[in-house]
C-alpha positions as a Markdown table, in Angstrom:
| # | Residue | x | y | z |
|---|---|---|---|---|
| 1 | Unk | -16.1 | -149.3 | 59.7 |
| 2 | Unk | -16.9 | -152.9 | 60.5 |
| 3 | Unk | -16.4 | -154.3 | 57.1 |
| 4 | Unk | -14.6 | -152.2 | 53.6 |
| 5 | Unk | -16.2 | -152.7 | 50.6 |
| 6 | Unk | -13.5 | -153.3 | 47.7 |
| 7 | Unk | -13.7 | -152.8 | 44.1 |
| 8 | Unk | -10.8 | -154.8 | 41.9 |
| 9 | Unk | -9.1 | -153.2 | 39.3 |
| 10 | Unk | -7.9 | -155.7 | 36.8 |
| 11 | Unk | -8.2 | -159.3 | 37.3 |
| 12 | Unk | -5.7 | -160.7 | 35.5 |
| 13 | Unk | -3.0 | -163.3 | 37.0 |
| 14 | Unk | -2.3 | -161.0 | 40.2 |
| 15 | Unk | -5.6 | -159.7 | 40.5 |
| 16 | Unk | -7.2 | -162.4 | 40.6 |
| 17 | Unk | -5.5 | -163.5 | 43.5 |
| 18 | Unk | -5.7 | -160.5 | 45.6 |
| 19 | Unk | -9.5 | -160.9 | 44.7 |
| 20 | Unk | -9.1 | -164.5 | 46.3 |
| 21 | Unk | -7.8 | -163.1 | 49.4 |
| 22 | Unk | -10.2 | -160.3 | 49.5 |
| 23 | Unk | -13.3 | -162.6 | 48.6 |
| 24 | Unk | -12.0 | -165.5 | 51.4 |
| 25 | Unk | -8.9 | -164.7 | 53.2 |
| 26 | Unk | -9.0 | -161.4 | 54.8 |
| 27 | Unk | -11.3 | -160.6 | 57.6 |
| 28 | Unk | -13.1 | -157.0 | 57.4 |
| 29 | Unk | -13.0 | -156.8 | 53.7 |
| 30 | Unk | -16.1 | -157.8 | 50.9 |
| 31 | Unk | -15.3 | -157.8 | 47.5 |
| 32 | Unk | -18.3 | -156.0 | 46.2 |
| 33 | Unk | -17.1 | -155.1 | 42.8 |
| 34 | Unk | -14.7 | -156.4 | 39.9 |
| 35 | Unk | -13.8 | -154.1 | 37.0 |
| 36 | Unk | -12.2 | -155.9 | 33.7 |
| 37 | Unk | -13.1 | -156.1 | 30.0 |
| 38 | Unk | -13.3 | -160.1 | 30.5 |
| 39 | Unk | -16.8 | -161.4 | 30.8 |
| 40 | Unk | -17.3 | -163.8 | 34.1 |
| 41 | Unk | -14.9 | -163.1 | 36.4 |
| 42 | Unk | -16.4 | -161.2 | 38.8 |
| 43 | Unk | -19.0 | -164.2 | 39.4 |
| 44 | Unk | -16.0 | -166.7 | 39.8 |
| 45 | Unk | -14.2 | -164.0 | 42.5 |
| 46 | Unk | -17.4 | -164.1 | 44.4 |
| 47 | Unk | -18.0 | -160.1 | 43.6 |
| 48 | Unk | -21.6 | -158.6 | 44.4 |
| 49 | Unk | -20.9 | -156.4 | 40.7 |
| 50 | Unk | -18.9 | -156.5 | 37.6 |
| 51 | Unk | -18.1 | -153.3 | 35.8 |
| 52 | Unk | -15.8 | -153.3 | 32.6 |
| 53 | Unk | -14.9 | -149.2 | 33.5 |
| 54 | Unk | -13.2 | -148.8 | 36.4 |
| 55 | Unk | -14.8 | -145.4 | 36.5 |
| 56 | Unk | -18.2 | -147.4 | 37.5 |
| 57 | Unk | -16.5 | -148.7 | 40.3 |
| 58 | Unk | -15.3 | -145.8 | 41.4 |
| 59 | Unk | -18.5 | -144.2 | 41.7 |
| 60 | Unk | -20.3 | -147.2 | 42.9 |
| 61 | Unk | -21.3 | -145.9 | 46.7 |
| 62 | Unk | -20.7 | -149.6 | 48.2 |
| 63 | Unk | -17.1 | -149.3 | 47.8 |
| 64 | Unk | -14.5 | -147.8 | 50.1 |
| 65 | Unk | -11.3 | -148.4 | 48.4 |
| 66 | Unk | -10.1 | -150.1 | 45.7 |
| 67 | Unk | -7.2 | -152.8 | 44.8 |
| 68 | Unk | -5.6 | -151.7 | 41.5 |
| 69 | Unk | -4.1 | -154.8 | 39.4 |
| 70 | Unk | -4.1 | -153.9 | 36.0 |
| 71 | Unk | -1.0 | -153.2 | 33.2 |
| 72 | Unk | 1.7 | -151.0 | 34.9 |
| 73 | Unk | 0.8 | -148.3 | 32.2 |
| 74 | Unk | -2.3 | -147.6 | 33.6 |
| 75 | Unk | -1.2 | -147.4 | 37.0 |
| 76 | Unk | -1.1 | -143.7 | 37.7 |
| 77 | Unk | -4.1 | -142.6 | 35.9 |
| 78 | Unk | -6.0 | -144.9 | 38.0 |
| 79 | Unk | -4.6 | -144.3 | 41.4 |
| 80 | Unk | -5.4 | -140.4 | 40.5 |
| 81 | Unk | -9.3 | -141.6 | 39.3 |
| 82 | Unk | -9.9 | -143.5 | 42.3 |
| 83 | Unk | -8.4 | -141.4 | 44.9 |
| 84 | Unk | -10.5 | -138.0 | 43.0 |
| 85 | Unk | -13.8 | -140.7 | 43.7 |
| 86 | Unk | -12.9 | -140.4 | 47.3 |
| 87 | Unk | -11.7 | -144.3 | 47.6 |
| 88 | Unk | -8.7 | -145.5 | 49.6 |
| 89 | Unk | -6.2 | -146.9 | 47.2 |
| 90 | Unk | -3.8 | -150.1 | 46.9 |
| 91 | Unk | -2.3 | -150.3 | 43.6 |
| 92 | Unk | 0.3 | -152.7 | 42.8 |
| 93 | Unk | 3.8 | -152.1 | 41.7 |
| 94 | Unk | 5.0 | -150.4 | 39.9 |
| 95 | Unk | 2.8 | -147.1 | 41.1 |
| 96 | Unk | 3.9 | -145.2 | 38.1 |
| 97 | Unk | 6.3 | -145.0 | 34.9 |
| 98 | Unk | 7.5 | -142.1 | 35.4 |
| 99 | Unk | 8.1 | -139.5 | 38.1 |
| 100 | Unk | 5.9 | -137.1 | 36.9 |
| 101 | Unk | 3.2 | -139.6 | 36.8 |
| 102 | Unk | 3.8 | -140.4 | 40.4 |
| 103 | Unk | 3.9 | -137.1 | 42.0 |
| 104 | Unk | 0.6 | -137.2 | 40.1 |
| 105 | Unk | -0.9 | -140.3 | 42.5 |
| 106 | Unk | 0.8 | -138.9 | 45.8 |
| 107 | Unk | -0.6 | -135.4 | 45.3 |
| 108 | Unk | -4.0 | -136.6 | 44.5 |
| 109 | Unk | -4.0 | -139.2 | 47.1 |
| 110 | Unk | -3.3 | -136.6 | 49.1 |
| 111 | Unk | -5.5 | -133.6 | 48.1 |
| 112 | Unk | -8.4 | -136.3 | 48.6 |
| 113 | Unk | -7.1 | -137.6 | 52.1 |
| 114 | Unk | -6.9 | -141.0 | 50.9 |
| 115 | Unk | -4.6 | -143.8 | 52.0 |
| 116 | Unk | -2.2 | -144.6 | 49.5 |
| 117 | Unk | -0.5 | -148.0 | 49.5 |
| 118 | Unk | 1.7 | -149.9 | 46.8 |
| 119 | Unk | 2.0 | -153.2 | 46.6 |
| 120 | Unk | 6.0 | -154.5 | 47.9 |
| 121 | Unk | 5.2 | -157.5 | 49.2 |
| 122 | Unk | 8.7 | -158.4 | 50.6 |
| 123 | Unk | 8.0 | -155.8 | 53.6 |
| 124 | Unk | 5.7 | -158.2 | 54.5 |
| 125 | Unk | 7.2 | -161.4 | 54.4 |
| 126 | Unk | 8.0 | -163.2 | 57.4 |
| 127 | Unk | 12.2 | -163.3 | 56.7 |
| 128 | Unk | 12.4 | -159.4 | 55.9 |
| 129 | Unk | 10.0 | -158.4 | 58.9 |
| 130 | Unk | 12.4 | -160.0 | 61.0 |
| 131 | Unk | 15.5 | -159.1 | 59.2 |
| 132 | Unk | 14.0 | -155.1 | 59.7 |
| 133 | Unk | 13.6 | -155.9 | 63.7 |
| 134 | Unk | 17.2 | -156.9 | 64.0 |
| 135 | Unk | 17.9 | -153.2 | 62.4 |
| 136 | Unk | 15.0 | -151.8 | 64.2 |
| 137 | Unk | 16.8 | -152.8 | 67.6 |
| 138 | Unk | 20.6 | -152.2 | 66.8 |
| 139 | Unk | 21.3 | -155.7 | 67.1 |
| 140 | Unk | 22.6 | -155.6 | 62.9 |
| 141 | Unk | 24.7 | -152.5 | 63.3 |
| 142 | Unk | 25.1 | -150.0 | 60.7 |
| 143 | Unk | 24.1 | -151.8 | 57.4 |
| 144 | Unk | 27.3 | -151.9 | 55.4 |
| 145 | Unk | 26.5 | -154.1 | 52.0 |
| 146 | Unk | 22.9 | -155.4 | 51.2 |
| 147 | Unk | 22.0 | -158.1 | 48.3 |
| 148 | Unk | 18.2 | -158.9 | 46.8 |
| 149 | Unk | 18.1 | -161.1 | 44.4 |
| 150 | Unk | 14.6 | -161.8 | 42.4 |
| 151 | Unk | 15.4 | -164.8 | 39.8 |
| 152 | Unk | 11.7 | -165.3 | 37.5 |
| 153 | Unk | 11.0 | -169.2 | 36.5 |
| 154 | Unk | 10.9 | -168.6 | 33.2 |
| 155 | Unk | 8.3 | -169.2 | 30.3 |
| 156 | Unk | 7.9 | -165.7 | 29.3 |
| 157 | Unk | 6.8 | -164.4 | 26.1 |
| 158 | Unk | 9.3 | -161.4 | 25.0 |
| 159 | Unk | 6.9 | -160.2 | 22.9 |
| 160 | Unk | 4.8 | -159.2 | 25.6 |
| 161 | Unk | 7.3 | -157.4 | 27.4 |
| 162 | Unk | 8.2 | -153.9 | 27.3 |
| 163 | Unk | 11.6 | -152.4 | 27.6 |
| 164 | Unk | 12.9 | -151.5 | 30.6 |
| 165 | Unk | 10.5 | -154.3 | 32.8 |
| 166 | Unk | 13.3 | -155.8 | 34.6 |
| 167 | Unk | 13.9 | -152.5 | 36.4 |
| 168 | Unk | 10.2 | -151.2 | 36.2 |
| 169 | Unk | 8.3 | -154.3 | 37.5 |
| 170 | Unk | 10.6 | -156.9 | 38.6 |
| 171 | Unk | 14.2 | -155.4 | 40.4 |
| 172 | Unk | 11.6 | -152.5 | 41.5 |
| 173 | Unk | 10.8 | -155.1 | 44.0 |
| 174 | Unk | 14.4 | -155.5 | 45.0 |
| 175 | Unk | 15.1 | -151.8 | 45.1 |
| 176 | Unk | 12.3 | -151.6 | 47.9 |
| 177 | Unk | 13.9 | -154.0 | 49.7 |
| 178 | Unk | 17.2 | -152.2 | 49.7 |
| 179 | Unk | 15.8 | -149.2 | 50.9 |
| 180 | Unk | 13.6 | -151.3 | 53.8 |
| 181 | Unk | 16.5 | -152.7 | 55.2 |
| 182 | Unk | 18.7 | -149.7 | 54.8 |
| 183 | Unk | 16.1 | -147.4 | 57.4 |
| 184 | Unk | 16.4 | -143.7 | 56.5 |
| 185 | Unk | 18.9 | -144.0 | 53.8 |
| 186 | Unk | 18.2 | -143.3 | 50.6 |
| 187 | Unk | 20.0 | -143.7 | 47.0 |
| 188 | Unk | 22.1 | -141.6 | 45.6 |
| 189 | Unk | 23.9 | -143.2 | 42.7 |
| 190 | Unk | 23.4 | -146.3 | 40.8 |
| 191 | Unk | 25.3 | -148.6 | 38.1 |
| 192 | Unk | 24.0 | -151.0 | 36.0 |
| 193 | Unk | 25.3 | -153.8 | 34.1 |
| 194 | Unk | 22.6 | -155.7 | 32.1 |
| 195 | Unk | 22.2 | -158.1 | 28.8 |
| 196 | Unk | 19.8 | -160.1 | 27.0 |
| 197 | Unk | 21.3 | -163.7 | 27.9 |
| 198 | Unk | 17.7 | -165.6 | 28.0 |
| 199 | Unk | 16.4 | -164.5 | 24.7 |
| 200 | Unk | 19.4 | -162.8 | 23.0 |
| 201 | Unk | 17.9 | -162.9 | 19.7 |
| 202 | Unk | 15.6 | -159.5 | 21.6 |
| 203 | Unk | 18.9 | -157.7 | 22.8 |
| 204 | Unk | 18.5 | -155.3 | 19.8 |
| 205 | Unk | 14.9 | -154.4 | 20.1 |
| 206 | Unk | 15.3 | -153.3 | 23.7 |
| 207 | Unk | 14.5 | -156.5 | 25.6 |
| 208 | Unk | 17.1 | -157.0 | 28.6 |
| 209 | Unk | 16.0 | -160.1 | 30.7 |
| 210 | Unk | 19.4 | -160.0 | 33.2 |
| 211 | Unk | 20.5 | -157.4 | 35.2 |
| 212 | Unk | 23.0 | -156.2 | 38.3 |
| 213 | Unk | 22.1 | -153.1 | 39.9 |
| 214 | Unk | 24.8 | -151.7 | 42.7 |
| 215 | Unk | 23.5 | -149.3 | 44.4 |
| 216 | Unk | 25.1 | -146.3 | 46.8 |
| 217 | Unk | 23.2 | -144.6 | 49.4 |
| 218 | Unk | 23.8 | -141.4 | 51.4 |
| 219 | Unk | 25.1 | -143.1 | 54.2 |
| 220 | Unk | 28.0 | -145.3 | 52.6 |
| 221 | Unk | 26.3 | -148.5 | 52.5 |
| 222 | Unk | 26.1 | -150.5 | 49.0 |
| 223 | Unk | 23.2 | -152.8 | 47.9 |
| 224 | Unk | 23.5 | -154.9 | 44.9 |
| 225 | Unk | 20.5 | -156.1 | 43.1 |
| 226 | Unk | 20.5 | -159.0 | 41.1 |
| 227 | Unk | 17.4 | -160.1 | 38.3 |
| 228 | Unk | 16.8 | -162.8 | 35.9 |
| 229 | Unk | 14.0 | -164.0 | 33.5 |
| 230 | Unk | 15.1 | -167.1 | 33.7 |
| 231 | Unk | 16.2 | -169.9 | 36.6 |
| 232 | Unk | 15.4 | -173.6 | 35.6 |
| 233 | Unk | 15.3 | -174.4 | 39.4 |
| 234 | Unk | 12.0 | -172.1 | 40.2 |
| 235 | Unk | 11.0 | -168.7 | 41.7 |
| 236 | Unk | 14.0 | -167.5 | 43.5 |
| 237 | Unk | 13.9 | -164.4 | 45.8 |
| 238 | Unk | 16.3 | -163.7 | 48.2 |
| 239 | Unk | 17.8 | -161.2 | 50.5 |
| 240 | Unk | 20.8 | -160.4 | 53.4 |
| 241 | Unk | 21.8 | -157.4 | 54.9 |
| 242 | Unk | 25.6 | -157.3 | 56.4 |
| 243 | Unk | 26.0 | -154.9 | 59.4 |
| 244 | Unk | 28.3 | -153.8 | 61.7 |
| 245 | Unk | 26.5 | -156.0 | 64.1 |
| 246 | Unk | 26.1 | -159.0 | 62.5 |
| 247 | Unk | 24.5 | -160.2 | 59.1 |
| 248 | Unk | 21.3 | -161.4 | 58.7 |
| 249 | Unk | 20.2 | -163.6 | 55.4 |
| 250 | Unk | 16.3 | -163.9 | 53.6 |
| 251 | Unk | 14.5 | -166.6 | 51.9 |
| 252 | Unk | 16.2 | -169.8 | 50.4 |
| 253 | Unk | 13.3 | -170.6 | 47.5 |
| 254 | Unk | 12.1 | -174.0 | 49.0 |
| 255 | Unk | 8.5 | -175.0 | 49.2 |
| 256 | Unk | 8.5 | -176.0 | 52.3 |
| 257 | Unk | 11.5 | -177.0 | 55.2 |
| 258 | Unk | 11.9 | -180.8 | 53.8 |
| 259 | Unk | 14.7 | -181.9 | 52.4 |
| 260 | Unk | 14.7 | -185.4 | 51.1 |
| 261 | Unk | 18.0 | -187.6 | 51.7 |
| 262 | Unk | 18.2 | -190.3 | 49.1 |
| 263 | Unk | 20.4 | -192.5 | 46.8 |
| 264 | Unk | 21.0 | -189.8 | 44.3 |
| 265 | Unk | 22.2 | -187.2 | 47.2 |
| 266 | Unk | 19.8 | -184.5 | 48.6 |
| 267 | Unk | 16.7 | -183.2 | 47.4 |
| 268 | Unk | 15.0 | -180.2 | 48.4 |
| 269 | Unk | 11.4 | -179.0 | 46.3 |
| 270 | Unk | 11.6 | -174.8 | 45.2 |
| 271 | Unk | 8.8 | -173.1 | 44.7 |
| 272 | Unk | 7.6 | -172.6 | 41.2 |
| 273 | Unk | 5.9 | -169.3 | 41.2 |
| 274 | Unk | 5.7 | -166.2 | 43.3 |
| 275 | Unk | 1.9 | -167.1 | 44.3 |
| 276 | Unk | 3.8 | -169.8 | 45.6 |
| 277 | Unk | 6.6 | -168.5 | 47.9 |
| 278 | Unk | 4.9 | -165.2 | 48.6 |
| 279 | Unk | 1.6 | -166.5 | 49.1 |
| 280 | Unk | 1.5 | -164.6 | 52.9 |
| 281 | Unk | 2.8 | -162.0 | 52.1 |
| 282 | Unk | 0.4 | -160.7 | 49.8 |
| 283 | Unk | -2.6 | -161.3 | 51.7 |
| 284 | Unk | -0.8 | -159.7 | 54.5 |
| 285 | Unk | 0.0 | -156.5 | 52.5 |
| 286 | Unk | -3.8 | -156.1 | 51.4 |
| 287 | Unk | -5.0 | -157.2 | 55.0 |
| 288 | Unk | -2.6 | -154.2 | 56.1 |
| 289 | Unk | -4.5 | -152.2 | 54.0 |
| 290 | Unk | -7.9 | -153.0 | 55.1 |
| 291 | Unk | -7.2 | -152.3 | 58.3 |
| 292 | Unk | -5.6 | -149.0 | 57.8 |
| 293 | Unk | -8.8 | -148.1 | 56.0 |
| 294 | Unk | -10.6 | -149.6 | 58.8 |
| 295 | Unk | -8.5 | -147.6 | 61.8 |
| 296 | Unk | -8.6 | -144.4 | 59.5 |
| 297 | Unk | -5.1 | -144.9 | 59.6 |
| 298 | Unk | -3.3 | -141.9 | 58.0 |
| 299 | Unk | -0.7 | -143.2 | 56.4 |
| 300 | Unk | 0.0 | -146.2 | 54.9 |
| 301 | Unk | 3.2 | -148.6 | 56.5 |
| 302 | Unk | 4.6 | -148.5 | 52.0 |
| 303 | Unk | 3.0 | -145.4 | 50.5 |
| 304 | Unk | 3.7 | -143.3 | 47.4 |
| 305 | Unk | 6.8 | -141.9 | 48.6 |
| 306 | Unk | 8.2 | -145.4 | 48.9 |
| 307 | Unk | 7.1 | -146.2 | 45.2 |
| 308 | Unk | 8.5 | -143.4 | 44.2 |
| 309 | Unk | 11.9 | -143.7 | 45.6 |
| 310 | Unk | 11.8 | -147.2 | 44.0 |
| 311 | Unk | 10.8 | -145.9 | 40.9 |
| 312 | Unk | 13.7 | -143.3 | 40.8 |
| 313 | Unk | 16.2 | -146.3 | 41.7 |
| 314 | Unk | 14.7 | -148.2 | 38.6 |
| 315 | Unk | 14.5 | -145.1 | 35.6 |
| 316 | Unk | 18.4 | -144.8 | 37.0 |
| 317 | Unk | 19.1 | -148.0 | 36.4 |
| 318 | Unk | 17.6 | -148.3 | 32.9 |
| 319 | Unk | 19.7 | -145.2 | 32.1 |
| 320 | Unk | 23.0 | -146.5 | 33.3 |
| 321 | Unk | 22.6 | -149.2 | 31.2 |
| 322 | Unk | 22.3 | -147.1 | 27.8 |
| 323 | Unk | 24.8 | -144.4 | 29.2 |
| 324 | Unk | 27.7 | -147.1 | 30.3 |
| 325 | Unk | 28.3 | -145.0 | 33.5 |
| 326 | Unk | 27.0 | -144.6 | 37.0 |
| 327 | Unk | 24.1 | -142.7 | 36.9 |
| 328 | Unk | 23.2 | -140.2 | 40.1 |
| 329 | Unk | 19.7 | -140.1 | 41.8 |
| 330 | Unk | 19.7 | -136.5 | 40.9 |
| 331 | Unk | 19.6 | -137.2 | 37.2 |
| 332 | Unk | 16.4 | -139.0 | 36.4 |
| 333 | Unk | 14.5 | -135.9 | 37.6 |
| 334 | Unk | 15.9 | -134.1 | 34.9 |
């Protein structure tokens, strides 16, 4: 294929952006379809149609794979629709709720012959690439303890947020990263400690907005995964992975490499939003995609597996927290 036709799925904050980058910033892809209940967006996005069904775009013949962007709930139930139409699928994080719901996406993804990918954008960003290659090579040893930290700026409405979304939506994230720079280990317990310390006045109705996750894998390492709703400073994520080898340390939150020297000491600017510091590595997950649709790729370089191995880190950790105790892998399939 010289150019993929793409049909967005939900076009809120996120999806809006990947329909930027689709639209203007990645080569070999044409948006040629939006599909959200919001009048006019698809005209802004530059999109040839808009449907308000997804199940329009779907059948729509121009397109060859879809971007899925809407609530997490609907996640699944999308990703089987679209990959059932015969459409190469990127949906973002979470893929699913539950692991039922993802075995779901992977087998349908599967029984179609459709590339699957999720969107964890940290496998693409410039400092984690390169932390991965220092694995890849030997140069980092055997990973011993690994840290990812994902701190939100704030301004949230906690009425709008469901239980269980600091593990399901945001530390998902980290726990992707733990397993990417812990290659061909996999989790096998995890303990939580988590509270409501942002809005405390939600702790009883289910709403926990800070969170450590340690996690042990099967081949003795420990990762520690750290969340917050709230840091006055900006949008904080970071990562660093300690080896036999050497350690090797991700992302530092600054907008840019200045740091301004003045009479009331240094200064250095954050970045105030994940659009912000993660700007590349979104459009280089979705330009990953295109051009494993394009290449007829057969697997995708984060697929189902890999959101569902996050998933299960993430359903473990929201258990720990209610049962006070480490919580195995195992378990959550139960």
């Amino acid at each position: 294929m010289d150019e993929i036709g793409v049909a967005l799925v939900g076009a809120g904050r996120m999806g809006a952006f990947h329909g930027r980058s689709l639209a203007r910033r990645i080569p070999g892809a044409r948006l040629v379809a939006v599909a959200d209940p919001a009048p006019g967006i698809a005209e802004r996005l530059g999109a040839d149609r808009a449907y308000t069904d997804p199940a329009e775009a779907f059948a729509d013949p121009a397109v060859d794979a879809v971007v899925i962007a809407a609530p997490a709930r609907f996640h699944a139930d999308l990703v089987v629709a679209a990959a059932r139409a015969g459409k190469a699928v990127f949906c973002e994080k979470p893929m699913a709720l539950s692991l039922p719901d993802a075995d779901r996406a992977i087998d349908a993804a599967r029984a179609a012959g459709v590339l699957l990918q999720v969107g964890f954008n940290r496998r693409f960003a410039p400092d984690w690439q390169a932390a991965r290659a220092l694995l890849d090579d030997g140069r980092l040893g055997t990973p011993r303890v690994l840290r990812s930290v994902t701190r939100d700026p704030g301004g949230f409405d906690p009425s709008r947020v469901p239980p269980d979304t600091i593990f399901n939506e945001t530390l998902i994230h980290d726990f992707d990263a733990l397993r990417f720079l812990n290659p061909g280990a996999e989790a096998v317990e995890v303990y939580t400690t988590a509270d409501a310390l942002v809005e405390p006045e939600w702790r009883e109705r289910g709403l926990l907005d800070t969170a450590v996750v340690v996690v042990r894998f099967d081949n003795g390492a420990t990762g520690v995964a750290e969340a917050c709703f709230e840091a006055a400073y900006g949008y904080d994520v970071r990562g660093e992975v300690f080896g036999s080898g050497g350690m090797a340390t991700m992302g530092d939150g600054r907008r840019s490499g200045t740091v301004f020297s003045g009479a009331e000491g240094r200064i250095v600017e954050t970045a105030r939003s994940d659009q912000e510091l993660l700007a590349g590595a979104y459009v280089a997950e979705l330009a990953a995609f295109v051009d494993a649709v394009r290449d007829g790729t057969p697997a995708a370089p984060v697929g189902g597996e890999d959101a569902r191995a996050a998933l299960a880190i993430a359903l473990a950790a929201a258990q720990s927290v209610r049962a006070g105790r480490p919580v195995r892998i195992e378990e959550v399939g139960k």
